[in-house]
PDB file of N, CA, C and O in Angstrom:
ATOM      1  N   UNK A   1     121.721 105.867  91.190  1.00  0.00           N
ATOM      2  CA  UNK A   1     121.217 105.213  92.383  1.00  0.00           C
ATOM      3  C   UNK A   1     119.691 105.174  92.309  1.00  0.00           C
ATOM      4  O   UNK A   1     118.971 106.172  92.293  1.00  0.00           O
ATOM      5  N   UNK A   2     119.274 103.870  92.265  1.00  0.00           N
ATOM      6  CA  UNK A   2     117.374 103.589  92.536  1.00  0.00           C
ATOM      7  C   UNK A   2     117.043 104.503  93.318  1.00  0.00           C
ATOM      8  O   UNK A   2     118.026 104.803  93.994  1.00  0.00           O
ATOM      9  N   UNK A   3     116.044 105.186  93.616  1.00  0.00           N
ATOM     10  CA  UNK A   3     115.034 105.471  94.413  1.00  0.00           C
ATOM     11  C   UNK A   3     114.444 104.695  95.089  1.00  0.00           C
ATOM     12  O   UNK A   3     114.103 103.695  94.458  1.00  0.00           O
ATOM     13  N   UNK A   4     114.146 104.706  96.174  1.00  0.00           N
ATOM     14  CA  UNK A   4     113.790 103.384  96.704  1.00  0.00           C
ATOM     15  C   UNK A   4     112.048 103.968  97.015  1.00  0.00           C
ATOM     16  O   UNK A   4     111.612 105.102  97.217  1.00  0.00           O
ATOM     17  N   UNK A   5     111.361 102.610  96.936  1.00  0.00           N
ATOM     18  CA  UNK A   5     110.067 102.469  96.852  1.00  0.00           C
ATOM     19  C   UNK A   5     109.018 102.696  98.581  1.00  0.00           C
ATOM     20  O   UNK A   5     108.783 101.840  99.433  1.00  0.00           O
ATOM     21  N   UNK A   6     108.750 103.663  98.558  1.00  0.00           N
ATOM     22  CA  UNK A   6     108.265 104.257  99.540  1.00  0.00           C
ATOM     23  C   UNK A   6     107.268 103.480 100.003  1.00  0.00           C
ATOM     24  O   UNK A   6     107.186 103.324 101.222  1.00  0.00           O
ATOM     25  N   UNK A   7     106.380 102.885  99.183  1.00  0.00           N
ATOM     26  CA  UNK A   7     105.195 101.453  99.714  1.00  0.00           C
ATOM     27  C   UNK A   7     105.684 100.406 100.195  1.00  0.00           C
ATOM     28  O   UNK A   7     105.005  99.409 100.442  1.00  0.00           O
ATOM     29  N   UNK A   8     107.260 100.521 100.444  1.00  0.00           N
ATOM     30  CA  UNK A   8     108.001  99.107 100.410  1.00  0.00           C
ATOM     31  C   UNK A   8     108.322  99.544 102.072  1.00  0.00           C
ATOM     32  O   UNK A   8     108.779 100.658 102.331  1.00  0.00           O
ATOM     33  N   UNK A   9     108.031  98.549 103.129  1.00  0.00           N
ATOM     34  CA  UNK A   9     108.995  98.946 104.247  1.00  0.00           C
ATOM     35  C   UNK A   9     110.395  98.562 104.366  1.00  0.00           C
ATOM     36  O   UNK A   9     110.647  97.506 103.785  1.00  0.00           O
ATOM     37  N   UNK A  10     111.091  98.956 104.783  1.00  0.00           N
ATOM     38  CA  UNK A  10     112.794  98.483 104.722  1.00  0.00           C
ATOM     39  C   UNK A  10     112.847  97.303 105.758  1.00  0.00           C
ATOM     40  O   UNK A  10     111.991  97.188 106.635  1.00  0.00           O
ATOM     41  N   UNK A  11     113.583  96.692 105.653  1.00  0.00           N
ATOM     42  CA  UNK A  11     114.080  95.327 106.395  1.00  0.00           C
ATOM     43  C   UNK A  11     114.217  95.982 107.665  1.00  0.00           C
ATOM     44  O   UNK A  11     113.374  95.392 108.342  1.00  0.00           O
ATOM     45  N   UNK A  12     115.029  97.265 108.775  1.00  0.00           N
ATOM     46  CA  UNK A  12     115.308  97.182 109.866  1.00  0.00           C
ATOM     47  C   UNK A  12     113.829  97.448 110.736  1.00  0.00           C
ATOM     48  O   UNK A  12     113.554  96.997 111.848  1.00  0.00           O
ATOM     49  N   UNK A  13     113.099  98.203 109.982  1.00  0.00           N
ATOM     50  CA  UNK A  13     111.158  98.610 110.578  1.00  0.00           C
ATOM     51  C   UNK A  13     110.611  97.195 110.464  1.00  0.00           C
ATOM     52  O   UNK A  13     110.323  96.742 111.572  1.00  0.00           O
ATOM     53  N   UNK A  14     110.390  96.386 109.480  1.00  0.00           N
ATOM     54  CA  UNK A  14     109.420  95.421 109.433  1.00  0.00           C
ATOM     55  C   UNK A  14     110.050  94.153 110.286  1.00  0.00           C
ATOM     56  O   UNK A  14     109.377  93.173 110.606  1.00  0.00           O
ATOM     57  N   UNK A  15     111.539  94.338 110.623  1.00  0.00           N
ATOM     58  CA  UNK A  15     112.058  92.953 111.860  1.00  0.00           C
ATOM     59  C   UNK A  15     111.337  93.770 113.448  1.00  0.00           C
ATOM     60  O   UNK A  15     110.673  93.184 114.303  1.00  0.00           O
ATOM     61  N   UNK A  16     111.723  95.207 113.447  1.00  0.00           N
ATOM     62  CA  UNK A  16     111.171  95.965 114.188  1.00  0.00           C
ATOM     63  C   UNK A  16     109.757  95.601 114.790  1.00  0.00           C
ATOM     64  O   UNK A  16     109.499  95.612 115.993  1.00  0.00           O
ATOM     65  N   UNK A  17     108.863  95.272 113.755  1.00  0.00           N
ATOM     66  CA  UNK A  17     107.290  95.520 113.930  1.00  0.00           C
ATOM     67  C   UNK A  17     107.372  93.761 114.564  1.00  0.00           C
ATOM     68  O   UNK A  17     106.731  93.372 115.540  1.00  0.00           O
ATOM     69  N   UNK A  18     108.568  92.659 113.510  1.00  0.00           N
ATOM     70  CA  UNK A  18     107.952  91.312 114.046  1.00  0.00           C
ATOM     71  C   UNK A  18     108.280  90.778 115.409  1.00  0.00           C
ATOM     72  O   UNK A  18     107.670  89.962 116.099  1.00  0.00           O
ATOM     73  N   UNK A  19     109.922  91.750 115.733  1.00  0.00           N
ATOM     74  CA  UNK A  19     109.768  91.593 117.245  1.00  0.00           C
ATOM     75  C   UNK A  19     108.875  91.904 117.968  1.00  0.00           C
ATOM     76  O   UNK A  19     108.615  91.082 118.847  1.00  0.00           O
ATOM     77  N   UNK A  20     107.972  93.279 117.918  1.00  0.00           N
ATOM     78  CA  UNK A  20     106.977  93.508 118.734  1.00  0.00           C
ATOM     79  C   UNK A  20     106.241  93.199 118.917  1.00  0.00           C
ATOM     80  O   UNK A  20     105.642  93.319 119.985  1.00  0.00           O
ATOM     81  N   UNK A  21     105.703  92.298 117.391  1.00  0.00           N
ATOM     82  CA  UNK A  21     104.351  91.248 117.766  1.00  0.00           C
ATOM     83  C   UNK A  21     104.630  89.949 118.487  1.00  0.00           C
ATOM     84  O   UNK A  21     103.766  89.155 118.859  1.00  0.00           O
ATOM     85  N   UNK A  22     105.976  89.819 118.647  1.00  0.00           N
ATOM     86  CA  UNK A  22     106.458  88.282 119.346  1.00  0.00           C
ATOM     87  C   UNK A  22     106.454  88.702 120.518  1.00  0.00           C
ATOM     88  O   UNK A  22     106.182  87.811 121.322  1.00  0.00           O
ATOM     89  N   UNK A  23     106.747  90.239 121.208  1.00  0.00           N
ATOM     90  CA  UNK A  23     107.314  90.363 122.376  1.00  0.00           C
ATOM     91  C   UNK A  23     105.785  90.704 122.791  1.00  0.00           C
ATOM     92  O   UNK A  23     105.816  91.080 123.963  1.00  0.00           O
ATOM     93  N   UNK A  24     104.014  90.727 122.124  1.00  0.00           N
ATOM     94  CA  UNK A  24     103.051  90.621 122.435  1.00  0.00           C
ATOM     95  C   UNK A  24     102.486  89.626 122.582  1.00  0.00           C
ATOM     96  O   UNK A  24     101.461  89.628 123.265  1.00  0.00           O
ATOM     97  N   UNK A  25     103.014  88.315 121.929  1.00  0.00           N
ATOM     98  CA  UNK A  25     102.233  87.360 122.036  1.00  0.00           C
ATOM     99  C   UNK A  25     103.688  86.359 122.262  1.00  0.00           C
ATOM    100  O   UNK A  25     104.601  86.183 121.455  1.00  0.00           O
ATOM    101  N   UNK A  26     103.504  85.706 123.874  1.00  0.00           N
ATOM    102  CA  UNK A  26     104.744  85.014 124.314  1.00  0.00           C
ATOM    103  C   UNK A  26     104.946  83.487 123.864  1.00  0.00           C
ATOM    104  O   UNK A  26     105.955  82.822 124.100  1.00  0.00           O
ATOM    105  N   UNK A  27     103.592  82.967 123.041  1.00  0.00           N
ATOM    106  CA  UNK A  27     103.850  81.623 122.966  1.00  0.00           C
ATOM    107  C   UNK A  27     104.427  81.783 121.306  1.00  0.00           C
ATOM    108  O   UNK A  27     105.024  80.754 120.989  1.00  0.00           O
ATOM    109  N   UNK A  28     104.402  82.503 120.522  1.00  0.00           N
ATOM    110  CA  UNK A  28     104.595  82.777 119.014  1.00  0.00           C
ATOM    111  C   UNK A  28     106.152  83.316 119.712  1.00  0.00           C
ATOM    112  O   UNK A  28     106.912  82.360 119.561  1.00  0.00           O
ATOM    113  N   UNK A  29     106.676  84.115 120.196  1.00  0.00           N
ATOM    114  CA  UNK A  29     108.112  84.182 120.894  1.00  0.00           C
ATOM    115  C   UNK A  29     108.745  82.959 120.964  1.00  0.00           C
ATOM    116  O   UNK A  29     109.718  82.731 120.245  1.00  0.00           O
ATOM    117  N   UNK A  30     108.264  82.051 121.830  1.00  0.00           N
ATOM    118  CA  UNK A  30     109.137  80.771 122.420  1.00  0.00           C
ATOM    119  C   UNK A  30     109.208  79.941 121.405  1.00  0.00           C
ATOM    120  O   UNK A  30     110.269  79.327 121.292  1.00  0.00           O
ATOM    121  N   UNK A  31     107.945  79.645 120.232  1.00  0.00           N
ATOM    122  CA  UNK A  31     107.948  79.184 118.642  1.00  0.00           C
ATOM    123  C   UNK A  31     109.323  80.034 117.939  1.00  0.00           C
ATOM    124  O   UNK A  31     110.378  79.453 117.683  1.00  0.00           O
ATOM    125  N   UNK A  32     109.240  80.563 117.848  1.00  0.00           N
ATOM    126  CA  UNK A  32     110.793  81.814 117.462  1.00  0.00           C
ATOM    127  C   UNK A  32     112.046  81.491 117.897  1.00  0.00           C
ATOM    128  O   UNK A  32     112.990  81.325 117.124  1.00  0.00           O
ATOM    129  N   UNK A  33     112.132  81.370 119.347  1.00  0.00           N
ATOM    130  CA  UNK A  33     113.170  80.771 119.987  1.00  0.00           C
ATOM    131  C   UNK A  33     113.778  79.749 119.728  1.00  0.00           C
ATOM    132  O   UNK A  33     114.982  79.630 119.505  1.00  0.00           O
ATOM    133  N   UNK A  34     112.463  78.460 119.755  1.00  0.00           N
ATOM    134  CA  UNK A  34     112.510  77.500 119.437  1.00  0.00           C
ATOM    135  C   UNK A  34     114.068  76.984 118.262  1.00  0.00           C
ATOM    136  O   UNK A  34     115.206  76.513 118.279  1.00  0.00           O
ATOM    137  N   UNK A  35     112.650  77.690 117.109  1.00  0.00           N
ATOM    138  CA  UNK A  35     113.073  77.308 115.510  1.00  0.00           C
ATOM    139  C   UNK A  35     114.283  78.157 115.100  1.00  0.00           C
ATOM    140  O   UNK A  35     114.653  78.186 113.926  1.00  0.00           O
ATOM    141  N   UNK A  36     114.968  78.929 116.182  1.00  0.00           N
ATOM    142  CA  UNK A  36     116.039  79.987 115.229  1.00  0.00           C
ATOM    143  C   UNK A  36     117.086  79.487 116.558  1.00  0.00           C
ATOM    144  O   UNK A  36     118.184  80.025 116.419  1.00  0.00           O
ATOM    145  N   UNK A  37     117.020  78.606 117.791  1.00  0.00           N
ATOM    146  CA  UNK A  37     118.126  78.048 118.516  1.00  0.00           C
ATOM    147  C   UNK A  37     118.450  78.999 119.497  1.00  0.00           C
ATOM    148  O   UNK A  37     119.592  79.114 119.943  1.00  0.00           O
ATOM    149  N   UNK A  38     117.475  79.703 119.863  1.00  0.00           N
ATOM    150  CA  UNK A  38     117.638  80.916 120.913  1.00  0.00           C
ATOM    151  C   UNK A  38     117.460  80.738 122.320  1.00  0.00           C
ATOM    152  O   UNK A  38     116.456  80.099 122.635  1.00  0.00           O
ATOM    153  N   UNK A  39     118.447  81.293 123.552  1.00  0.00           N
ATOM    154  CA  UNK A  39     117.739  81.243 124.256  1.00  0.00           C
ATOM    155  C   UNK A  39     117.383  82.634 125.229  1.00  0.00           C
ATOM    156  O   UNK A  39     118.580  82.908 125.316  1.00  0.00           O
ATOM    157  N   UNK A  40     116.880  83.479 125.844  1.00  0.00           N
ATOM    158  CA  UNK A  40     116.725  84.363 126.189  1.00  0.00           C
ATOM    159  C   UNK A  40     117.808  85.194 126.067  1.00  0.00           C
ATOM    160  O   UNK A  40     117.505  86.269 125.548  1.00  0.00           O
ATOM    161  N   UNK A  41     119.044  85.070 126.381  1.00  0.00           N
ATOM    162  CA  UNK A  41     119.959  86.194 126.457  1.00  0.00           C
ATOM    163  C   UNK A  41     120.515  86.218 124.827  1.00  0.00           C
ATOM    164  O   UNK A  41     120.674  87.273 124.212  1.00  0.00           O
ATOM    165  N   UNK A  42     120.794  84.791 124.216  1.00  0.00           N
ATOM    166  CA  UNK A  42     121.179  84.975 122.979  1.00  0.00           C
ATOM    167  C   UNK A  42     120.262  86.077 122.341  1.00  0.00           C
ATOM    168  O   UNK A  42     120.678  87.011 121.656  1.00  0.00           O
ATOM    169  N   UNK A  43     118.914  85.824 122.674  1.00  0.00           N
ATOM    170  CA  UNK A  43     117.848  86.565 121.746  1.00  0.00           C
ATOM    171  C   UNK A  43     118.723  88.358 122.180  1.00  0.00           C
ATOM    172  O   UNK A  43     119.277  89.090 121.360  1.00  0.00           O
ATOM    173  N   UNK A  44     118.588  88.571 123.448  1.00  0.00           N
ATOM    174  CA  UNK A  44     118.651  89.781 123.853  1.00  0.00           C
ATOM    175  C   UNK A  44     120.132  90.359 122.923  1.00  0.00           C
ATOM    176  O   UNK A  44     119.931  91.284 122.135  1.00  0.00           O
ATOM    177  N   UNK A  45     121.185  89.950 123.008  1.00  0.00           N
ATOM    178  CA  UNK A  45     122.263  89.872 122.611  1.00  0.00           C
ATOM    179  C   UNK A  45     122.412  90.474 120.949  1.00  0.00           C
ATOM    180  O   UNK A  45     123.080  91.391 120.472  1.00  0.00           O
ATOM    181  N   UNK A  46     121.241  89.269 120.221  1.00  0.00           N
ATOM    182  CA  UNK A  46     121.540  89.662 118.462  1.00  0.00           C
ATOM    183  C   UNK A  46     120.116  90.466 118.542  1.00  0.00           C
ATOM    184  O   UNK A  46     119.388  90.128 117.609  1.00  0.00           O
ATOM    185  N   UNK A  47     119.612  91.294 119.277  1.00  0.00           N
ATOM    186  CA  UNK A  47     118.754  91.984 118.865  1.00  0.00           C
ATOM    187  C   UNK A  47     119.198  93.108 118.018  1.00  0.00           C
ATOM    188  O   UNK A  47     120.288  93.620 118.272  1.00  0.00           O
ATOM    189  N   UNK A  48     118.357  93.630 116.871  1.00  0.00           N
ATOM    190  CA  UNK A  48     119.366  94.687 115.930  1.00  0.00           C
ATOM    191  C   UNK A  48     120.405  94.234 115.259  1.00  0.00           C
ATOM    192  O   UNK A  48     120.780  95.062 114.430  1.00  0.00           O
ATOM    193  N   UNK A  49     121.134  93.097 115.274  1.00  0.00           N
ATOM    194  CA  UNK A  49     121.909  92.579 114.086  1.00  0.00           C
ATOM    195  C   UNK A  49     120.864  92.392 112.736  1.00  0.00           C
ATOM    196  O   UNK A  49     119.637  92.403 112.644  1.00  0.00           O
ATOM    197  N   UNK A  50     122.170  92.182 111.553  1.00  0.00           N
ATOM    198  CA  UNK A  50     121.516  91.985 110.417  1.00  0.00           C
ATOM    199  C   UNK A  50     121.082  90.526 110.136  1.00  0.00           C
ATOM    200  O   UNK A  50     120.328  90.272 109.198  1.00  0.00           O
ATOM    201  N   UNK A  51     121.710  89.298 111.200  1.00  0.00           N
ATOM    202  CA  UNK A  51     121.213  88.514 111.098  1.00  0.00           C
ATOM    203  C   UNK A  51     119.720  88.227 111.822  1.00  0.00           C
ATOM    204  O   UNK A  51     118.802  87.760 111.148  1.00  0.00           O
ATOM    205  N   UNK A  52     119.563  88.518 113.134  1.00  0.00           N
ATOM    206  CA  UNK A  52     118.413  88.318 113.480  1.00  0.00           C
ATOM    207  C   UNK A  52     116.972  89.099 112.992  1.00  0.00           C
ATOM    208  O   UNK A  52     115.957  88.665 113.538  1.00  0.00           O
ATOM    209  N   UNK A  53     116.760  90.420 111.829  1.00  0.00           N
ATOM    210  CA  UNK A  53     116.375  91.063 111.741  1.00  0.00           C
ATOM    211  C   UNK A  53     116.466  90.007 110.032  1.00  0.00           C
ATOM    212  O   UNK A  53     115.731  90.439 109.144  1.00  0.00           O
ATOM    213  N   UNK A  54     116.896  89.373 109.859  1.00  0.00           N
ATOM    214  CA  UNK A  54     116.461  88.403 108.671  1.00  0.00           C
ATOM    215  C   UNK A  54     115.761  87.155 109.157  1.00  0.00           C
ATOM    216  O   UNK A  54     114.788  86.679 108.572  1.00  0.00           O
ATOM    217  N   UNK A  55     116.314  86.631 110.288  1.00  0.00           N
ATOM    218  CA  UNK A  55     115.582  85.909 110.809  1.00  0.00           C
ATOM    219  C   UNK A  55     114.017  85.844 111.434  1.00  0.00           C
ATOM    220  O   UNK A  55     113.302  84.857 111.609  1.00  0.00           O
ATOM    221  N   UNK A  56     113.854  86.734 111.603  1.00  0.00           N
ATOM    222  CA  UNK A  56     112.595  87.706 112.262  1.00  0.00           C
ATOM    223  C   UNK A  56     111.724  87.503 110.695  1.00  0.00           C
ATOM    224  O   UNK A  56     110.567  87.109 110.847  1.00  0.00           O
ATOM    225  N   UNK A  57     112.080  87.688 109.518  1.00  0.00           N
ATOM    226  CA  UNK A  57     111.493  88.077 108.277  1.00  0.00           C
ATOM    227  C   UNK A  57     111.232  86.876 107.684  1.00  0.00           C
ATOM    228  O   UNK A  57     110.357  86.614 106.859  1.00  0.00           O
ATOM    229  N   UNK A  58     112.025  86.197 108.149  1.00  0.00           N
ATOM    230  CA  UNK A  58     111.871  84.675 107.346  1.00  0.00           C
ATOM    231  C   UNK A  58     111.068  83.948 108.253  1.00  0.00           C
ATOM    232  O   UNK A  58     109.964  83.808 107.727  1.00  0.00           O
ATOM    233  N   UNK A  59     111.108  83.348 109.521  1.00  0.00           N
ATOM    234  CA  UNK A  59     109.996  83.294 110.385  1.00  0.00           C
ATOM    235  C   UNK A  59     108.552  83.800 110.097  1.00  0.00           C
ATOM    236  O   UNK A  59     107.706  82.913 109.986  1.00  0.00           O
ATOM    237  N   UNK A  60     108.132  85.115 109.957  1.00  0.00           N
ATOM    238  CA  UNK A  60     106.705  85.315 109.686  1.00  0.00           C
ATOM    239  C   UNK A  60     106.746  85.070 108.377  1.00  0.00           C
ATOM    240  O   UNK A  60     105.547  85.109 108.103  1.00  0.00           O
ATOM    241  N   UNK A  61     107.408  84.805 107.202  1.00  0.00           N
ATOM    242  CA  UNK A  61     107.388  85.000 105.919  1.00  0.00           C
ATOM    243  C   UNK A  61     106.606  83.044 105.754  1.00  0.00           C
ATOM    244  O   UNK A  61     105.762  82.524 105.025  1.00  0.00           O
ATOM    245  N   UNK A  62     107.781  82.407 107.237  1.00  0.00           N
ATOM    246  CA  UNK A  62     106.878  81.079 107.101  1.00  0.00           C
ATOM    247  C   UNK A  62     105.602  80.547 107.624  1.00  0.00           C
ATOM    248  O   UNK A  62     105.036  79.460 107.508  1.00  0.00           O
ATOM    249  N   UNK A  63     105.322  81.662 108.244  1.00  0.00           N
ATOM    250  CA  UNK A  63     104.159  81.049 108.833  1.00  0.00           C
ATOM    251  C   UNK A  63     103.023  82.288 108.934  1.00  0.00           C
ATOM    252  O   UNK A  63     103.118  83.225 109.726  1.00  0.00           O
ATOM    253  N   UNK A  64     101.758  82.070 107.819  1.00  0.00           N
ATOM    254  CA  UNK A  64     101.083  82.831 107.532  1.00  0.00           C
ATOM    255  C   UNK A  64      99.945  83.181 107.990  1.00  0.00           C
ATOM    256  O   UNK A  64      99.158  83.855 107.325  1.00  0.00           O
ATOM    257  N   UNK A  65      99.640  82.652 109.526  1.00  0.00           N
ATOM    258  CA  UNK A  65      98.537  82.910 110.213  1.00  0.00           C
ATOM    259  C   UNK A  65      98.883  84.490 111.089  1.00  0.00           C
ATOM    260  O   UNK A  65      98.028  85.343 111.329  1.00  0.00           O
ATOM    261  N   UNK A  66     100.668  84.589 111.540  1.00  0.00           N
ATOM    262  CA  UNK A  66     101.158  85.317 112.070  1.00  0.00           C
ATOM    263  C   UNK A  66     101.773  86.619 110.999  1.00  0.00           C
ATOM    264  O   UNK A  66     101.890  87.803 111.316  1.00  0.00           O
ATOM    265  N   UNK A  67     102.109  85.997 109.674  1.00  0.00           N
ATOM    266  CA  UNK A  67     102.279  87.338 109.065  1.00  0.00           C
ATOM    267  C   UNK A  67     100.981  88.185 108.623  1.00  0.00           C
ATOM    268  O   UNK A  67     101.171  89.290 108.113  1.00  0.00           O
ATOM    269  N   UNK A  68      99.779  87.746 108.784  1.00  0.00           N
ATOM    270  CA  UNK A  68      98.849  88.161 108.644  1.00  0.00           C
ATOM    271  C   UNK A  68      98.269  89.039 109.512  1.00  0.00           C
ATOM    272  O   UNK A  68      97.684  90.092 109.255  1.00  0.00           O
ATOM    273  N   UNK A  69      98.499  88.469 110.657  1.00  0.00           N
ATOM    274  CA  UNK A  69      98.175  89.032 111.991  1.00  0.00           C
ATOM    275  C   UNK A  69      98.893  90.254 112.208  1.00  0.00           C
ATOM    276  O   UNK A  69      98.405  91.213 112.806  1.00  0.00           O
ATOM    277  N   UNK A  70     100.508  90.214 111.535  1.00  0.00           N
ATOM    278  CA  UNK A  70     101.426  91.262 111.761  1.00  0.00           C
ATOM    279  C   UNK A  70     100.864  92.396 110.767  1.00  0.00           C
ATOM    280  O   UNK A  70     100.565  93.488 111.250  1.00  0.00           O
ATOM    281  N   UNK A  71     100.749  92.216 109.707  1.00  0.00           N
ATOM    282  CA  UNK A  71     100.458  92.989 108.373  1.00  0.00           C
ATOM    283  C   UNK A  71      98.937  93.860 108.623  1.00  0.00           C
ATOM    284  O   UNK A  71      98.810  95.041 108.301  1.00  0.00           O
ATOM    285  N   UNK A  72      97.914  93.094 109.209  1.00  0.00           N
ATOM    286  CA  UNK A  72      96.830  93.844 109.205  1.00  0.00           C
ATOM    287  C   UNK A  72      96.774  95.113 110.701  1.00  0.00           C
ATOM    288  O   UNK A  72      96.119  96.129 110.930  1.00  0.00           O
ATOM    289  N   UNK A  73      98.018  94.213 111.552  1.00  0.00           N
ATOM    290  CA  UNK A  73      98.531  95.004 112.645  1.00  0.00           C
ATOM    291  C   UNK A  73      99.133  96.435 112.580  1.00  0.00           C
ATOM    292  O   UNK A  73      98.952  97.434 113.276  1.00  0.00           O
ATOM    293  N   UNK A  74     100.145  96.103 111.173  1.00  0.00           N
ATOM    294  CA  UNK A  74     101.389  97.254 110.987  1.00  0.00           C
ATOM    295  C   UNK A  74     100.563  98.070 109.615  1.00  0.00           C
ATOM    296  O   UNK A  74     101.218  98.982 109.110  1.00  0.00           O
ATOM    297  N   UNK A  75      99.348  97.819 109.079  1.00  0.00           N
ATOM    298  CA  UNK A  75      98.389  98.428 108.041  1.00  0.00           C
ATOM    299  C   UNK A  75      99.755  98.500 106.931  1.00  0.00           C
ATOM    300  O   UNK A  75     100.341  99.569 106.764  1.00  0.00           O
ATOM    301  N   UNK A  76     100.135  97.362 106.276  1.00  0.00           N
ATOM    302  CA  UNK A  76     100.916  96.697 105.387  1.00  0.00           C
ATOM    303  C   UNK A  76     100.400  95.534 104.705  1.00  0.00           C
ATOM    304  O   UNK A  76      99.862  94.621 105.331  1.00  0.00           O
ATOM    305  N   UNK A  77     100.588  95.520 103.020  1.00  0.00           N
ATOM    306  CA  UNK A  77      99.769  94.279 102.623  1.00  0.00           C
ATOM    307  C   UNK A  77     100.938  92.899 102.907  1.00  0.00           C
ATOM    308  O   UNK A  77     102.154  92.856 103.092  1.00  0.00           O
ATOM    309  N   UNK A  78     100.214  92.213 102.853  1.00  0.00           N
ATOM    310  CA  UNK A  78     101.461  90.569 103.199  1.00  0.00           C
ATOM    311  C   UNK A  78     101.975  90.473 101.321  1.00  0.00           C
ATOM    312  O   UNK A  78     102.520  89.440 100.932  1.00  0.00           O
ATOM    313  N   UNK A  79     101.773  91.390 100.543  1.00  0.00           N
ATOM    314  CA  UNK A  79     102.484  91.232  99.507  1.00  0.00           C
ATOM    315  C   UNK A  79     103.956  92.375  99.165  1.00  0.00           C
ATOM    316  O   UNK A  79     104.976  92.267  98.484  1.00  0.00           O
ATOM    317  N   UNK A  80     103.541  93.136  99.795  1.00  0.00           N
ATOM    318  CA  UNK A  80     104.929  94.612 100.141  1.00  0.00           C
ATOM    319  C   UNK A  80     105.969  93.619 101.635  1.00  0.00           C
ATOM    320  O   UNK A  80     107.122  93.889 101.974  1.00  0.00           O
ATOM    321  N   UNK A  81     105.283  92.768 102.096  1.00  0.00           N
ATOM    322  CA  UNK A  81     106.418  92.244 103.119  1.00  0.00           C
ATOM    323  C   UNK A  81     107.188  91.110 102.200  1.00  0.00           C
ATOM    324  O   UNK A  81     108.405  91.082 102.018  1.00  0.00           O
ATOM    325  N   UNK A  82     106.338  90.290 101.722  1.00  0.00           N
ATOM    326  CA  UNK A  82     107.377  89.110 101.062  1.00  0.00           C
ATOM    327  C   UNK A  82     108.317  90.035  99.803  1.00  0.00           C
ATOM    328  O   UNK A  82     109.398  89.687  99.327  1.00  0.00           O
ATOM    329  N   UNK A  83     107.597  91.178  99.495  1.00  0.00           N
ATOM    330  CA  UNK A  83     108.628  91.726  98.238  1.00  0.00           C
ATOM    331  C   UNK A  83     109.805  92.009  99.142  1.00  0.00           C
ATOM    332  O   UNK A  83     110.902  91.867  98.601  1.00  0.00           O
ATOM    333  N   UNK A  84     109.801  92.433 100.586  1.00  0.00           N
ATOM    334  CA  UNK A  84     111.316  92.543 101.348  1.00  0.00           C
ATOM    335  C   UNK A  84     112.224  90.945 101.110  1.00  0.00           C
ATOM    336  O   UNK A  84     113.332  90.703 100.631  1.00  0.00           O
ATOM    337  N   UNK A  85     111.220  90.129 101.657  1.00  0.00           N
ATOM    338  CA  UNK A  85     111.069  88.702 102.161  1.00  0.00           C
ATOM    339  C   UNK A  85     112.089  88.068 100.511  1.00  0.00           C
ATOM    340  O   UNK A  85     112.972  87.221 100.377  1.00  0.00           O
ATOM    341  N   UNK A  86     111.736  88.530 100.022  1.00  0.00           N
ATOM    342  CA  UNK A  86     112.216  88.268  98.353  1.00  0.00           C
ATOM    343  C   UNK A  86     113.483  88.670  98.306  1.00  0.00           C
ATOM    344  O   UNK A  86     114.354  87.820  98.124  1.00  0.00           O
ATOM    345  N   UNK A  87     113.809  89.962  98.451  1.00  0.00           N
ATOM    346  CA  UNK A  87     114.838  91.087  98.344  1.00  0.00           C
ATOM    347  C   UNK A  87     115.875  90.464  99.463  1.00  0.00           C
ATOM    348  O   UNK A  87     116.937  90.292  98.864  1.00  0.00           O
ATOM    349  N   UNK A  88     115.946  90.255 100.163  1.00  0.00           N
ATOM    350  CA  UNK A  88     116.776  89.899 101.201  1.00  0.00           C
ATOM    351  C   UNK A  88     117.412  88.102 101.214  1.00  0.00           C
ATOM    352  O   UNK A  88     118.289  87.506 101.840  1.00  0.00           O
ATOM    353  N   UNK A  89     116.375  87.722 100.124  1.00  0.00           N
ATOM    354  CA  UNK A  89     116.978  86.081  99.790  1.00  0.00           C
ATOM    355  C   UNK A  89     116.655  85.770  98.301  1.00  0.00           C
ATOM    356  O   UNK A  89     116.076  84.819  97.777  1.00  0.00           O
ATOM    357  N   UNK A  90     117.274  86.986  97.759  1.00  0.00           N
ATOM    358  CA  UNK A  90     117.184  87.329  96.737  1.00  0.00           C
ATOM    359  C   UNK A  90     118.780  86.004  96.290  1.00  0.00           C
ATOM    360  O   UNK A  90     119.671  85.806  97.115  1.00  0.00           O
ATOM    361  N   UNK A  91     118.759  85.254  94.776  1.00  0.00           N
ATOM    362  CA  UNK A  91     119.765  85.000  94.919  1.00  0.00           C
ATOM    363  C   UNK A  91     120.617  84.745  93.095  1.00  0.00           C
ATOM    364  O   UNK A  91     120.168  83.784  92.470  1.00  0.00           O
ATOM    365  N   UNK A  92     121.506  85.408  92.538  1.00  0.00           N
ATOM    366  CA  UNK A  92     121.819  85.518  91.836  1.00  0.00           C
ATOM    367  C   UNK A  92     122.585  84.006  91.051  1.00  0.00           C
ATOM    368  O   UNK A  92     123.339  83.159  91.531  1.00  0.00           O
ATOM    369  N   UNK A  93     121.874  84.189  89.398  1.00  0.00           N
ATOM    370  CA  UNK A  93     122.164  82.522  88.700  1.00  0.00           C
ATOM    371  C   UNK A  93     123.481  83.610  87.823  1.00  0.00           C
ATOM    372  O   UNK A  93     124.254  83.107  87.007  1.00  0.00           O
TER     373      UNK A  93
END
């Protein structure tokens, strides 16, 4: 069994950190909502699933004014998040 890479944050902390920066800044939220078909209770509902906690990752992974904002927030480089960002849409030939 790998050891897993301690510089690396795990997928359930870093959806963790991107809800909190959405649930700080409400117009980057309703952008979220928007683009993933949410509407308040749905959001409330898949909070902590494994789908929305990919969704959360792929969202800041697309838009790099906000993963930046998150990363210098959570003292994480934006290159240890896309290596999750990678890992999680990772896809075998």
């Amino acid at each position: 069994m790998p050891v897993p890479n301690r510089s690396e944050p795990d997928i359930s902390h870093l959806a963790d950190a991107c809800l909190g920066y959405l649930s700080e800044n409400p117009e980057e939220l309703l952008g979220f909502m928007q683009n993933a078909g949410l509407d308040p209770q749905s959001l409330r509902a898949a909070i902590g699933t494994e789908r929305m906690q990919h969704g959360l990752i792929d969202y800041f992974a697309s838009n790099e004014p906000i993963l930046l904002a998150l990363c210098a927030n959570q003292n994480i480089t934006p290159e240890a998040f896309m290596r999750v960002w990678h890992r999680i849409n990772r896809t075998e030939f």
